[in-house]
N, C-alpha and C positions, 0 to 999 in steps of 0.2 A: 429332572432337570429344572430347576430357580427360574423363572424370567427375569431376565436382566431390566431391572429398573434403570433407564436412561436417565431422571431427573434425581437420580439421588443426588445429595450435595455432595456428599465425599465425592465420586466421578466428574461431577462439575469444578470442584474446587480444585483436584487433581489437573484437570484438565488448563484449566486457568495457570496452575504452575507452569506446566511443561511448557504450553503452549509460549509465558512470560521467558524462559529458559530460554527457549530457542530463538525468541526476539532478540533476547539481549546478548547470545552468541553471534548473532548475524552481525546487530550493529556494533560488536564488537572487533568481530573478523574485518569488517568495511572500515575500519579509524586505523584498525592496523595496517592493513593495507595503502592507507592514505600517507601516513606518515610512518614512513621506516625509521627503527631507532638506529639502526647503525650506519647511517651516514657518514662520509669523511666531512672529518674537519677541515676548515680553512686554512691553508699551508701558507706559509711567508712565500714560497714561491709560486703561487698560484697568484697572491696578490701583486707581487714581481709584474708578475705577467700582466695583470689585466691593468695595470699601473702604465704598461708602458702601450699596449691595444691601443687605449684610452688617450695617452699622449699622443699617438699616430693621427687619431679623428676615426679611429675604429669601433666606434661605441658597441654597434650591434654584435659585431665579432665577439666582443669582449662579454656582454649578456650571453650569449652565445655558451662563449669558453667557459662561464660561472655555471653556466644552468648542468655542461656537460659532466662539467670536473665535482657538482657538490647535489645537486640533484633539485634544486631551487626551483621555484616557480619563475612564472616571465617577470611578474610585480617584482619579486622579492630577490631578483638575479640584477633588473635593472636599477632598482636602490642600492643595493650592495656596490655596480659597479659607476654608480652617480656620487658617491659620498666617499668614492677614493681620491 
């Protein structure tokens, strides 16, 4: 039986692959996870809705109803329903 030479470069260089692989699976699997592609789109009545929240003095509700109905962050639900 060989002794496995530990510093060969082929086993280093190998090593360097995989190890690069499975980095870039991981931070790949975590972006997807971050941002899902199949979100619903913004519906005329969804905007209906928070059109009229918003008329009542219902702001929060309305951030609320965006973030529930489209999957929004707090920032990007409360812009949405500040520039209707």
């Amino acid at each position: 039986m060989l002794p496995l030479d530990i510093a060969a470069p082929s086993i280093v260089a190998l090593t360097a692959v995989v190890t690069a692989g499975a980095i870039w699976l991981i931070i790949l699997a975590v972006r997807l996870t971050k941002s899902p592609r199949n979100r619903p789109g913004i519906s005329v009545d969804l905007v209906d809705q928070v059109r009229e929240l918003k008329a009542l003095g219902q702001i929060q509700e309305a951030v609320f109803f965006v973030r529930g109905e489209t999957g929004m962050s707090q920032r990007a639900a409360a812009r949405f329903v500040n520039r209707l």
